[in-house]
N, C-alpha and C positions, 0 to 999 in steps of 0.2 A: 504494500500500500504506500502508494508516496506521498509529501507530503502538500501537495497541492491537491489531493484529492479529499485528505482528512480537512485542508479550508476549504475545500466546496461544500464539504456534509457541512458542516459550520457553520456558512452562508448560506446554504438551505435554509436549516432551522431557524435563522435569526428573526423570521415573524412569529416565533410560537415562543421562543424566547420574548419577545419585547411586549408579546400579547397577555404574556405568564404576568411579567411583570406590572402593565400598564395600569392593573384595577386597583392597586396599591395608591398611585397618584387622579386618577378618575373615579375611584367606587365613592361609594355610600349612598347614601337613599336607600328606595324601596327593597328590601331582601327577595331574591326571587323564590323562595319557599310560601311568602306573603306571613309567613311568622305560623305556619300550618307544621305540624308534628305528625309522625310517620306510625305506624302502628305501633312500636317501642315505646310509646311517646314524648321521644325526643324529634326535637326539627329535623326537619326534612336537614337541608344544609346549612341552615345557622345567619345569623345576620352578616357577616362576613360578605357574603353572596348575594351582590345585589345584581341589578337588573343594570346600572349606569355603569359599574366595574365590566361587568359579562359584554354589554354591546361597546363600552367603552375601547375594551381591551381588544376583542377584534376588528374597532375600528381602528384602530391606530397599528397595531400587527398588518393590517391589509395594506394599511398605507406604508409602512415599511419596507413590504414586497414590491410599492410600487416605485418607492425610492431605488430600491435595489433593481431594479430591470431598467432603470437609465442607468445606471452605472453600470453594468453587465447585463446588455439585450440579451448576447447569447446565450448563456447560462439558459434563459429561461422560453425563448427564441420568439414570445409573442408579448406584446401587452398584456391580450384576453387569460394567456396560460400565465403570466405572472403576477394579476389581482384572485384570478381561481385558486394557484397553489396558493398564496398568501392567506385570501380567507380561509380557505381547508386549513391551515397552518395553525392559523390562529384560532378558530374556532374548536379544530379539535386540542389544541390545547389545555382552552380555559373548557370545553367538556370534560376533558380526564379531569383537570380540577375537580369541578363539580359533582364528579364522581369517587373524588378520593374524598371531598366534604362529609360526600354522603356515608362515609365506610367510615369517617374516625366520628361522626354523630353516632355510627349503632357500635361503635366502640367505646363511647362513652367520653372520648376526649375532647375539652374544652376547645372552644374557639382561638386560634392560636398555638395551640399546642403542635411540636413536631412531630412527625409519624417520617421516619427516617427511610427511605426508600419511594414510599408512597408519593410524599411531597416534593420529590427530585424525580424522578420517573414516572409517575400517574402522565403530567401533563404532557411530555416529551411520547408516549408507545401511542399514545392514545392521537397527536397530533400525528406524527408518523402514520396510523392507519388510517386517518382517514383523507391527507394528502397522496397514501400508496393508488389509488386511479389515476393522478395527473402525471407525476412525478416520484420517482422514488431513489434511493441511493442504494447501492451494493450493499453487504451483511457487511461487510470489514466497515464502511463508514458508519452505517448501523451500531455495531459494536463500538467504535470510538463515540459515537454521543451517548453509549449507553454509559461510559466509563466518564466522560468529560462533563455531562451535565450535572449531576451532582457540585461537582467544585463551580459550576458557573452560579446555580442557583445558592449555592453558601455564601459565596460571595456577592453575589446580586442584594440578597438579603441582609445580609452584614451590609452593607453598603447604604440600604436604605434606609437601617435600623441608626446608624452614625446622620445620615442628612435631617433625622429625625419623622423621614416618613412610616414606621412601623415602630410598635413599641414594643418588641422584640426581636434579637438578629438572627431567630430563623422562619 
C-alpha cells in the first residue's frame, strides 16, 4: 500500500469526519427523539441529538465534499458524484452516530459518556457503507481508517474540549 493511497482513503472520509464533528458547533434545539423513551424507558437517543446538529452536520460535510472536488475534480470525476458521495458520507456518518446513541441509552450510559470503540468507529463502518454504491476504497485503505480514526477522533475531541466547545475531551 503506498502512501499516496492511505491520503486518498483520508481524503475520502474527510466529509464524515467534519460531519462527525460539525453538530458539536451547530446542535442544540429540538432532540430528535422529541424527548420520547424507548421500551426500557430510557430515551430513545438523548438530548444530545438534535434535529439542527443531524441536518447541520450533513450540511456542512456535503459542503466539504464540494470544496474538495474543486480542488481535486479527478479524484471524484463529477460534480453530481462528488455532492452524492459527500452527502452519503456525511449522512451515514452522523447515522452510525445515532445508532451508537441508541446502544449506550439501552446501556445505561449517561449522555457524554465514552463507549470506546463504539464512539470512534460507529460513525466511520456505518459512513463507509452507505457511500460503498458510489465510491468505495480497497480493504488495505479500509483497514488504515479502521486503525487511524480512533486517534483522529481523540484528538478532534481533545481539541474541542480545550476551545471550550465540549465539556468533556472525549
Amino acid at each position: 500500500m503506498s502512501l499516496s493511497s492511505l491520503l486518498w482513503a483520508f481524503w475520502y472520509i474527510v466529509p464524515a469526519y467534519i460531519a462527525n464533528a460539525s453538530p458539536v458547533l451547530v446542535g442544540g434545539g429540538r432532540p430528535i427523539d422529541g424527548g420520547r423513551t424507548w421500551g426500557d424507558g430510557r430515551r430513545i437517543f438523548g438530548d444530545g441529538k438534535t434535529w439542527r446538529g443531524f441536518i447541520g452536520g450533513v450540511a456542512i460535510g456535503t459542503a466539504s465534499g464540494v470544496i474538495q472536488y474543486f480542488l481535486t475534480p479527478d479524484f471524484y470525476g463529477s460534480l453530481e458524484t462528488a455532492i452524492l458521495l459527500a452527502f452519503l458520507l456525511s449522512f451515514g456518518a452522523l447515522f452510525g452516530d445515532l445508532v451508537g446513541s441508541f446502544f449506550k441509552r439501552r446501556a445505561n450510559l449517561p449522555r457524554g459518556y465514552p463507549a470506546i470503540g463504539l464512539d470512534q468507529l460507529g460513525f466511520l463502518i456505518s459512513a463507509l457503507a452507505f457511500a460503498y454504491p458510489v465510491k468505495t476504497l480497497d480493504s488495505g485503505q479500509i483497514i488504515f481508517l479502521l486503525i487511524v480514526s480512533p486517534f483522529v477522533h481523540w484528538g478532534a475531541n481533545y481539541f474541542a474540549y480545550r476551545m471550550g466547545w465540549k465539556s468533556v475531551p472525549w
